[in-house]
C-alpha positions in Angstrom: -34.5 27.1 8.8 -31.0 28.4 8.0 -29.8 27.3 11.1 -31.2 23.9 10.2 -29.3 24.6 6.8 -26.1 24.8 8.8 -25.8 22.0 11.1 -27.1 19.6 8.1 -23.8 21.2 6.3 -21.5 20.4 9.2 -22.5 17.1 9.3 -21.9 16.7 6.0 -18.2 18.3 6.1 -17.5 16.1 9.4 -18.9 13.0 8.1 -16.8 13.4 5.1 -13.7 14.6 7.4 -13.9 11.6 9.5 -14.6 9.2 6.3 -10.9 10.9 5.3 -9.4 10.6 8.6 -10.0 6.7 8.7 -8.9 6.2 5.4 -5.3 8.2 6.8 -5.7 6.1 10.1 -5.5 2.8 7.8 -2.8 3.4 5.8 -0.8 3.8 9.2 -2.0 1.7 10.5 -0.6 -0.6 7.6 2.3 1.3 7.2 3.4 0.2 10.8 2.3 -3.5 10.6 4.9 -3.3 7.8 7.6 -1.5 9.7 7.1 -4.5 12.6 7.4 -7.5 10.3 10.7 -5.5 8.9 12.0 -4.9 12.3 11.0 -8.7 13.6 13.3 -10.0 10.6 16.0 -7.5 11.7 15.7 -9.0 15.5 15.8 -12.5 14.4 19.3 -11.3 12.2 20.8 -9.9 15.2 20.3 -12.8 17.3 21.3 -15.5 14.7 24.6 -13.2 14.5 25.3 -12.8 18.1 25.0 -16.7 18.8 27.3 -17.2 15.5 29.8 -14.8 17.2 29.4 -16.5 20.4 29.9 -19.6 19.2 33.0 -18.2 17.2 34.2 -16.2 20.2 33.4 -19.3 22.6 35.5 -21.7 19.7 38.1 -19.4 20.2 38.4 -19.1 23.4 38.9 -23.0 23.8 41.4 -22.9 21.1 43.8 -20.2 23.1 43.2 -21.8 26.4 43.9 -25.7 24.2 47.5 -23.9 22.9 48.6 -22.4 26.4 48.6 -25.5 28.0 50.1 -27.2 25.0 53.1 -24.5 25.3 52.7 -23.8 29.3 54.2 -20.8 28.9 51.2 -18.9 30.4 48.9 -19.7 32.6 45.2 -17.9 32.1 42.1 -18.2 35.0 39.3 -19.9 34.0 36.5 -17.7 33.5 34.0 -19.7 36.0 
C-alpha cells in the first residue's frame, strides 16, 4: 500500500506541476501575441517612411535633373 501511497502523491504533484506550467505557457503565449501586434505596427511605420523618403528622394531627384537642364552646365545619365 505505500507504494500505492506514492504514485497517488506524484500524480498529485505532476498534475498540479502541469496545471502551473500551462498557466506559464499562457501568459507567453499572450506575452508574444502582444510583442507581434507591436512589431506589425512598427513594420507598417517603416514602410510608410521608406515610400515617404522615396517619394522625397524620387521628388528630388526630378528637381536636380529639372535645374541641370535649365542651367546645361552638366549633363547627368539617366538612371534607366
Amino acid at each position: 500500500m505505500q507504494t500505492l501511497k506514492d504514485l497517488r502523491a506524484k500524480i498529485q504533484a505532476l498534475e498540479t506541476e502541469r496545471a502551473r506550467l500551462m498557466v506559464e505557457v499562457e501568459s507567453l503565449r499572450k506575452a508574444a501575441e502582444s510583442r507581434v501586434t507591436t512589431l506589425e505596427g512598427e513594420v507598417g511605420q517603416m514602410r510608410e517612411e521608406a515610400k515617404s523618403l522615396r517619394e522625397l528622394l524620387g521628388n528630388s531627384s526630378k528637381e536636380i535633373v529639372s535645374s541641370s537642364d535649365v542651367q546645361k552646365t552638366q549633363v547627368l545619365p539617366s538612371s534607366s
